[in-house]
TIPA-238600 format. One record per residue: x negated, y, z negated of N, C-alpha, C in turn; residue in one letter. Coordinates in steps of 0.1 Angstrom, whole numbers, plus 5000, padded with zeros to 4 digits. Atoms other than C-alpha are relative to their C-alpha. Example, Ala and Ser with C-alpha at 12.3 -4.5 7.8 and 13.67 -1.06 7.14 Angstrom:
499149885000487749554922499150125000a 500949895000486349894929500850114992s 
//
This chain:
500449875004523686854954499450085011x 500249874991523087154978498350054992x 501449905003519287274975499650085008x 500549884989517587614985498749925008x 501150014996514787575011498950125001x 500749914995511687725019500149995015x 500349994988510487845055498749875003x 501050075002507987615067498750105005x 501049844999505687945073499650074987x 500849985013505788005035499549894998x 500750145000504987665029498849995006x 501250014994501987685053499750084993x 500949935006500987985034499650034990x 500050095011501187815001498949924998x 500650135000499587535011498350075001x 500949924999496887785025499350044994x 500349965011496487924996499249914990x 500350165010496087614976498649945005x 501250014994493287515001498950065001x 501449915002491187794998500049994985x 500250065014491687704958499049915003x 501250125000490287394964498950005002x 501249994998487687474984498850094990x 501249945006485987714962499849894989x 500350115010486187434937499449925003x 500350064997484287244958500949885002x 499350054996487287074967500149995018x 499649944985488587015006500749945001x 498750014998491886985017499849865013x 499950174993492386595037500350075015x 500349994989491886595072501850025007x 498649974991495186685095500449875004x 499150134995497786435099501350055007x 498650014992501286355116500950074991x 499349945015503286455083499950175006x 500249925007501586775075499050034998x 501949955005497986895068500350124990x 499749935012499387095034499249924991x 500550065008496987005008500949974988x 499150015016498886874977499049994989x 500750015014496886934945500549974984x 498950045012498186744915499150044987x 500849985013497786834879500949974991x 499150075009499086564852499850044987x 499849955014500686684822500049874990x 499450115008500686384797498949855009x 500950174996497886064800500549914999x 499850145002499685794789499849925010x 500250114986500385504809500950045013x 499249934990503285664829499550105005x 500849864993501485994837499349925010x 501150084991498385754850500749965011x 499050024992501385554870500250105010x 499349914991503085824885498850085008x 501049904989499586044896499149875010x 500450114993498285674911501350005015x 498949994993501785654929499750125011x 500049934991501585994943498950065009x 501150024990498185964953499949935016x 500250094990498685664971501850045007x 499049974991501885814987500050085014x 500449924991500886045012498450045002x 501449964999497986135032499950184992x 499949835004496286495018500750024987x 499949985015496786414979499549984994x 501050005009494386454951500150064985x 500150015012494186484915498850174998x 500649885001492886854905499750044984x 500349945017493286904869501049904991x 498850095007495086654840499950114984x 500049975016495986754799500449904995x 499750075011496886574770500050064989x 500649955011497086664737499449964986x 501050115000494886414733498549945002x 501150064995491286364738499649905005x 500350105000490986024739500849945011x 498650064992494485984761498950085014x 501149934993492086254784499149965004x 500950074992489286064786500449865007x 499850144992490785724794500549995015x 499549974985492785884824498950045008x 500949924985490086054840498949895005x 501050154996488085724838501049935010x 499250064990490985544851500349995018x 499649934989491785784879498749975011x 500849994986488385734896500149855010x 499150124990489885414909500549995008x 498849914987491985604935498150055010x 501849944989487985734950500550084999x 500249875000487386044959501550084993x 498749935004491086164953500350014984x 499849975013490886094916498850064989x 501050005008487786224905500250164998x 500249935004488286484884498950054989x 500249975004485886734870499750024984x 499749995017485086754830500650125002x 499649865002486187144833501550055006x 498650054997489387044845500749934993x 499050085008490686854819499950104986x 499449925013492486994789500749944992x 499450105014493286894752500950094994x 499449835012495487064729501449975004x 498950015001499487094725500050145011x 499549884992498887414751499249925014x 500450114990497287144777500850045011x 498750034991500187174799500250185006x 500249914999499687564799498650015013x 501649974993495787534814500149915014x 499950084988496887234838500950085009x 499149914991499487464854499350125003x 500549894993497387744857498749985009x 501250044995494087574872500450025016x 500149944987493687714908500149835009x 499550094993494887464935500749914996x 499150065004497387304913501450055010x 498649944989500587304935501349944998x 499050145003502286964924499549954985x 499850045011502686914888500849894996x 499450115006503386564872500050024986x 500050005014504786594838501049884992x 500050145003504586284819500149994984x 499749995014504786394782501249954993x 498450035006507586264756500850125006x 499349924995510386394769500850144989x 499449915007511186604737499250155009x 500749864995508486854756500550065010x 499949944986509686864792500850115005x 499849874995512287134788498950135004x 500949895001509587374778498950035014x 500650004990507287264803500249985015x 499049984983509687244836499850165002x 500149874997510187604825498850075002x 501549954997506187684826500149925015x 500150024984505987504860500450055010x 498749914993508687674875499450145001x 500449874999507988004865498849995008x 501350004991504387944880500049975015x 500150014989505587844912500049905003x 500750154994504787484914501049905002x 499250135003506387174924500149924992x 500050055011507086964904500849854996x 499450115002507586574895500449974986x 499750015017509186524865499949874996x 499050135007509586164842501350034997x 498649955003512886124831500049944986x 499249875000514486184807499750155001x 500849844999513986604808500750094990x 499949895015515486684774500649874989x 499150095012516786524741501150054993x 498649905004519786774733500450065009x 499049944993521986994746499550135001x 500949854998519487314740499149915011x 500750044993517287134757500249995019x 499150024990519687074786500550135009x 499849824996520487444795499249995004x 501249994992517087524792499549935016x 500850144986516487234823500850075011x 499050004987519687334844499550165004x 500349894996518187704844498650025006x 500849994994515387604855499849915013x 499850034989516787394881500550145010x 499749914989518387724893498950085003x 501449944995515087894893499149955009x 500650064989513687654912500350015018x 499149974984516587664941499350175004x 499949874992515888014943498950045004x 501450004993512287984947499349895008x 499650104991512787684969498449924995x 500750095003510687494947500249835003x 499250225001511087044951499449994984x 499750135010511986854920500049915003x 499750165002511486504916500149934988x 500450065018512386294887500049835004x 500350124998511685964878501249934999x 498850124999514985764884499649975016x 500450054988513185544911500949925011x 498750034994516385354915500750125014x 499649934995517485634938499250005013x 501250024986514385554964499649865002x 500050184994514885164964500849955006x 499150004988516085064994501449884998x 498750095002518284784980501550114993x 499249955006519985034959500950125007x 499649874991520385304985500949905015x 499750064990521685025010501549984997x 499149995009524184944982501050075000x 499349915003525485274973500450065012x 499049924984526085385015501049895002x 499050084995528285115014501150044990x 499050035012530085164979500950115004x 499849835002530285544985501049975018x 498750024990532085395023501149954998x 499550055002534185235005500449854999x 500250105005533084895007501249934988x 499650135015534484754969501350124999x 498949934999537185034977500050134979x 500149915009537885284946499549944985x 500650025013535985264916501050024988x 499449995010537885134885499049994987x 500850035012535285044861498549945002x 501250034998531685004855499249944987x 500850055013529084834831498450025004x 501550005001525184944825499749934991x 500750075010522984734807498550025003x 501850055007519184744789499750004990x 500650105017518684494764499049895009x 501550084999515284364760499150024985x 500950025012512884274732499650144997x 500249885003511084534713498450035011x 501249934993508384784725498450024989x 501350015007504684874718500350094986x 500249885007503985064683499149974992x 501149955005501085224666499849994993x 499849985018500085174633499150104997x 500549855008498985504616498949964994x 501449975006495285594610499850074989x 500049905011494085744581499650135004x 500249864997492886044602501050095005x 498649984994496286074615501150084992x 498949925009498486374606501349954999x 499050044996502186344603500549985012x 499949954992502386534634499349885011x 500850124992499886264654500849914997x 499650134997501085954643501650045006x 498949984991504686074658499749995012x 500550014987503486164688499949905006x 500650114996501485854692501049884999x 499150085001504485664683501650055006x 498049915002507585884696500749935009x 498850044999509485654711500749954989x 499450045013510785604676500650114992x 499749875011511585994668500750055010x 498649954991514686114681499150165009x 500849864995512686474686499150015013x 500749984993510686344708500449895016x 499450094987512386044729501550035001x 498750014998515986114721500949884997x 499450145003516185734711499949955015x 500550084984515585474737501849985011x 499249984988519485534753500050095004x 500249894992518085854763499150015010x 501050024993514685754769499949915013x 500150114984514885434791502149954999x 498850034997518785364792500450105011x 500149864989519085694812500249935011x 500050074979517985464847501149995000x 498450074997521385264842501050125004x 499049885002523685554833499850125013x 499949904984522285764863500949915008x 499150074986523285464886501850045001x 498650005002526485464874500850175002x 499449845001526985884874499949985018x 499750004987525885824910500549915008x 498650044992528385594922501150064999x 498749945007531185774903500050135009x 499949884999529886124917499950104995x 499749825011530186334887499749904988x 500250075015529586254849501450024991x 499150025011531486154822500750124995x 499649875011533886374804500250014981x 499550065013534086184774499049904992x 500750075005531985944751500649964982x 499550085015533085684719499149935000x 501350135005530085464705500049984987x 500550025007528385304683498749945003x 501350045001524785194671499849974989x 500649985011522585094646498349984998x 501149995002519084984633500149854992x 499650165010519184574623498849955000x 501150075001515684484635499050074993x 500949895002513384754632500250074990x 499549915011513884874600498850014990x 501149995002510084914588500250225002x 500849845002508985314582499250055011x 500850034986506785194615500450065010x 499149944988509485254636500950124998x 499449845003510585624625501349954997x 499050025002513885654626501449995006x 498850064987515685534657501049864999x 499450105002518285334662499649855011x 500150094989517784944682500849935007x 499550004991520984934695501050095001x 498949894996523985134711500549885012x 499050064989527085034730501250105001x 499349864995529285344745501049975011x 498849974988532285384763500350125001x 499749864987532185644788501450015009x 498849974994535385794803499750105013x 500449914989534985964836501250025006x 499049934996537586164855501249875006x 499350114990540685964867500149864991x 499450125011540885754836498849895001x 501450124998537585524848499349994989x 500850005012535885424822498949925004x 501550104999531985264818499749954985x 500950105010530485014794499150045001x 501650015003527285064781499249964990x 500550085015524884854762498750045001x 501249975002521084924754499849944983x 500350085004519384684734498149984995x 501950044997515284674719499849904984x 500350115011515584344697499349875009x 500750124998513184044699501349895003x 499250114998514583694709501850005003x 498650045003517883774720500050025016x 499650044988519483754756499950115008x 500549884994518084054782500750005012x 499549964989519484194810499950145000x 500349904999518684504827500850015017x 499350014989521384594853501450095002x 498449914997524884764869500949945006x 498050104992528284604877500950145005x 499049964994530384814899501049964997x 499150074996534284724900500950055010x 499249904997536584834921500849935009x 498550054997539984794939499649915013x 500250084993538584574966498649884999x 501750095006535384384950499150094990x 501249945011532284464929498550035010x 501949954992528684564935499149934986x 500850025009525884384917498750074999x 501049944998522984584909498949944991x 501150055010519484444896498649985002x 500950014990516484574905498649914993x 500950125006514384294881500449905006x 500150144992515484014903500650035016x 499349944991516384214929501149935005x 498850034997519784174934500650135001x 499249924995521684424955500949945008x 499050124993524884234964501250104994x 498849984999528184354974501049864996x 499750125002530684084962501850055004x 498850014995534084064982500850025013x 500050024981535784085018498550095005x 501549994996532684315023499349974995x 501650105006530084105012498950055008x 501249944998526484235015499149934992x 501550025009523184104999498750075009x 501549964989519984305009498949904997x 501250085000517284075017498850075006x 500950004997514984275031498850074992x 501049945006511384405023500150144997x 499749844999511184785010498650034995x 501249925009508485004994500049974988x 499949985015507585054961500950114998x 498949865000510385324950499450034989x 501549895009507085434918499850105011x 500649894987505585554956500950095008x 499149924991508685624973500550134995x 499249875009510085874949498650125004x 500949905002506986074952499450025024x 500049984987506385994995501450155003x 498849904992509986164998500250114993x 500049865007509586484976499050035006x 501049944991506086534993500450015016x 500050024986507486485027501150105000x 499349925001510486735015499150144999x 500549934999508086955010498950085010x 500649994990505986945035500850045017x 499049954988508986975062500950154998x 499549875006509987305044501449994995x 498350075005513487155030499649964984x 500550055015511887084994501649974991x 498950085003514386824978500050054984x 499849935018515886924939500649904995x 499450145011516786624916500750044986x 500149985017516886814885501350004993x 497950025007520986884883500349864996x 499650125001521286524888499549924987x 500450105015518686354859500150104988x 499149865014519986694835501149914996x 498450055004523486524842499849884996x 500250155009522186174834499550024986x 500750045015520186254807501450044988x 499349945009523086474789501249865000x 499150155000525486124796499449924987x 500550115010522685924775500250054985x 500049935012522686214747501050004990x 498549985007526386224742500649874996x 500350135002526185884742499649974987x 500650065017523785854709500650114992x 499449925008525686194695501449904996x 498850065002528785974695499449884988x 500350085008527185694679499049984985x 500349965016524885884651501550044995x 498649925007528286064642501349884997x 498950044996530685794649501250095004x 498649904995533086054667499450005011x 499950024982534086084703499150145000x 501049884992531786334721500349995010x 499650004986533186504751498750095009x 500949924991530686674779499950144990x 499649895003531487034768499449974986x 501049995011530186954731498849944998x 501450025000526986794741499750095008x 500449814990526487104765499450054992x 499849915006527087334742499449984984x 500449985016525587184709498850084998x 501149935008523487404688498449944997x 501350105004521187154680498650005005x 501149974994517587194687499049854992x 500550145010515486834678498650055003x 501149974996512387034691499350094990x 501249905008510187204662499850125010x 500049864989510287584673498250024998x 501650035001506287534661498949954995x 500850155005504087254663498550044999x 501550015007500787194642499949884998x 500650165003499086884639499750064981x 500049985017499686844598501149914998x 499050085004502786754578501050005005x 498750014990505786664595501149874991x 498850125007508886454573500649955009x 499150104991510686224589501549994998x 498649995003514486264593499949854996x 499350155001516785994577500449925014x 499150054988518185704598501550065002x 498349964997521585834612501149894996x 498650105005524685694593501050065006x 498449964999527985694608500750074991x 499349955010530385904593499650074990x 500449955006528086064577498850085003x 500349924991526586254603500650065004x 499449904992527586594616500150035018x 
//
């Protein structure tokens, strides 16, 4: 993907700017380095445990990074991070008058003076809305991934990737796979042709089940979702949107482009408690991509059964193994490859090489790319709530909105589980 840059002259006077922020905040911008002497001021949208992650990560990524302002809309998610955070020293000690509660959280963290680099770490039902607030405001911006759960959602993102190019904002998303050196050693070989033309591919992530919450009695409808949404399509998209996503990028970036097609199925065998809303705990999809190639895909969150989390290449001269839990990045055939060597963490690296894109005035844009993954995973579970094929063009283009046009902590019903065939 082609992205706009800035000059590095507006960039210095960005950065400038941001630094005289700080300082009146009794802030000060990190001593001049080799890189860059641009202060980066981060301000995390979303406390959980990933938010914490990712602003630890980008802390410890570059010199001249610091923690300025967090939200939640959460008090308690709010105070545990800002406790957390002072574990990083000076760089994470944020102010009480800097942190913000409330479902407009993400509003006050974006506007708080010397914010410049926005991590937004919220269920991903929110992050259309809030790319477009970051954006508009100017700021960089690290996204998690996924960065929508529909196809409205999806628009919304790609137009705010073009807003971004044009105000030569950097995107980063969280498909870390893309900044691990086994996997980037990998794919300069696949993409030379190495395993020769790609006929066929297979993603997998099956693994036991995940944490969930049990509902308080002070707890609205509205809260205990939240607190539980990877279980509510509205707010995760289902877990082959939420965490199946990593695979299905790999696979869109070996291929080069996405799917034009999708046939699945799913269901709900383990999890079938009220506990766990109303997602499904498995899916298995065949993807069609240009040229008749087709991909396998499985995604899996049942107890005691056989796990793998990984990507099989095939192609007209060998395969590619990909597996970044046992690291295995192995070419398999006349060109044989296994990377053995040491790399970074690709949590820190994803966030080193968007700060260092930005800091060289070239600010890097990810967002077309985990839009096009996410909208793969979508059409994916559209195919398998519906049982009917789903091509690109009608997960684009659906109407569908899984996003409450306006949220109140109160009553909130819970869709049925999706039946085949008996879904539109």
């Amino acid at each position: 993907m082609s992205d706009e840059h800035t000059s590095r002259r507006d960039f210095i006077r960005i950065g400038a700017a941001a630094g005289t922020a700080l300082a009146a905040q009794g802030l000060h911008p990190m001593a001049v380095h080799a890189a860059g002497s641009d202060a980066i001021g981060v301000g995390l949208v979303g406390c959980g445990g990933r938010g914490r992650g990712a602003t630890a990560d980008a802390v410890k990524s570059s010199p001249g990074v610091r923690v300025v302002a967090i939200g939640d809309a959460f008090a308690d998610r709010v105070a545990e991070t800002r406790e957390r955070l002072k574990e990083l020293g000076e760089a994470g000690i944020v102010p009480e008058e800097r942190t913000f509660v409330g479902l407009d959280a993400y509003q006050k963290v974006i506007a708080t003076p010397g914010v410049n680099y926005v991590i937004l770490a919220t269920p991903p039902g929110f992050r259309p809305a809030h790319l477009e607030a970051a954006v508009a405001a100017g700021k960089h911006v690290f996204t998690e991934k996924p960065v929508a759960v529909d196809g409205t959602g999806i628009r919304s993102v790609l137009a705010s990737y073009e807003a971004a190019k044009a105000k030569g904002l950097g995107i980063g998303a969280g498909t870390q796979r893309r900044h691990e050196q086994g996997y980037l050693e990998v794919m300069r070989r696949v993409r030379d042709g190495a395993i020769g033309d790609i006929l066929a591919a297979r993603a997998y992530w099956n693994q036991g089940s995940l944490w969930n919450k049990l509902r308080q009695p002070d707890w609205s409808d509205l809260e205990w979702q939240m607190r539980n949404w990877l279980y509510f399509t509205w707010l995760s998209g289902d877990h082959i949107v939420e965490q199946h996503v990593h695979n299905l990028d790999v696979v869109n970036w070996a291929m080069g482009t996405h799917p034009i097609r999708a046939v699945g199925m799913g269901g709900r065998q383990s999890r079938i408690s009220p506990d766990y809303g109303h997602c499904f705990d498995h899916f298995a999809i065949d993807y069609e991509y240009p040229n008749g190639v087709h991909a396998m895909s499985m995604c899996r969150q049942i107890p005691d059964c056989e796990n793998r989390v990984a990507e099989t290449l095939v192609g007209t001269k060998g395969r590619s193994e990909l597996d970044s839990g046992v690291r295995r990045y192995e070419l398999l055939g006349p060109a044989a490859y296994k990377f053995t060597g040491t790399a970074a963490n690709p949590y820190v690296q994803e966030h080193t090489d968007l700060i260092a894109s930005i800091r060289n005035g070239e600010p890097s844009n990810e967002l077309r790319a985990v839009a096009e993954s996410t909208l793969t995973a979508i059409m994916g579970r559209m195919s398998a709530y519906t049982g009917k094929a789903v091509t690109w063009e009608q997960a684009l283009n659906a109407t569908e909105a899984l996003m409450p046009a306006n949220l109140a902590f109160g009553p909130m019903p819970v869709p049925p589980v999706p039946r085949p065939g008996q879904v539109s």
